[in-house]
N, C-alpha and C positions, 0 to 999 in steps of 0.2 A: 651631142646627144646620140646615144645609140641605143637601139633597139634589138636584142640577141647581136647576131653578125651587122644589121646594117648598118653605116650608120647615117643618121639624117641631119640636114641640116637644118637648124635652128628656122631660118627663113623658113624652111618648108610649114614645118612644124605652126610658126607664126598666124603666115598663111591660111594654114587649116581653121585656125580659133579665131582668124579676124583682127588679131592684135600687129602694133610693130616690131621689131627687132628692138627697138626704144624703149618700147613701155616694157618686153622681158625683162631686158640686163636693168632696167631702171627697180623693179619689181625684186630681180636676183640679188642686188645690191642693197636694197631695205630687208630683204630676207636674213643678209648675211648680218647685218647691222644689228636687228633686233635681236638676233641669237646668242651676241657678243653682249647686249647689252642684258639680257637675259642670264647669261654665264656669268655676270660680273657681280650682277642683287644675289643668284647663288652661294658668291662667294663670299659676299659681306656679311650674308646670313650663316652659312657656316659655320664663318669666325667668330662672328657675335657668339654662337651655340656654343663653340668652346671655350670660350671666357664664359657664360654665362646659361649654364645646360638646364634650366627649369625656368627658364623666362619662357613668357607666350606668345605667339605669331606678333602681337601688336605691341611687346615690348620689343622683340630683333627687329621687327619695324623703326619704330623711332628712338633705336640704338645707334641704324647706320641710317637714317636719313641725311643727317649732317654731312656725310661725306659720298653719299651721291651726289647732292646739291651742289659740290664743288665738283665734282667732274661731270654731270652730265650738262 
């Protein structure tokens, strides 16, 4: 983590909030998880959209349910 020039480390930072070094990177990691998982319904909705550009929210919904269900 840095702050302009300095840079601090994470402990510190923990520290200050009362938190561990654990529950960050544990935290950073569901962060990064949900994002991906989030980019991915983006993409299935997309796609749906250009196969099928005047359906509505709750038809590209249970266009690509099906193949969430296998990967999530």
């Amino acid at each position: 983590m840095s702050e302009g020039n300095e840079d601090v480390p994470v402990t510190k930072i923990c520290d200050r909030f009362g938190k561990s070094t654990v529950a960050y990177y544990k935290n950073r990691k569901a962060r990064a998880r949900l994002a991906n998982k989030e980019d991915f319904i983006l993409l299935l909705a997309r796609r749906e959209r250009m196969v099928n550009p005047m359906a509505g929210c709750k038809k590209v919904l249970f266009a690509f349910r099906a193949e969430w269900k296998e990967v999530a």
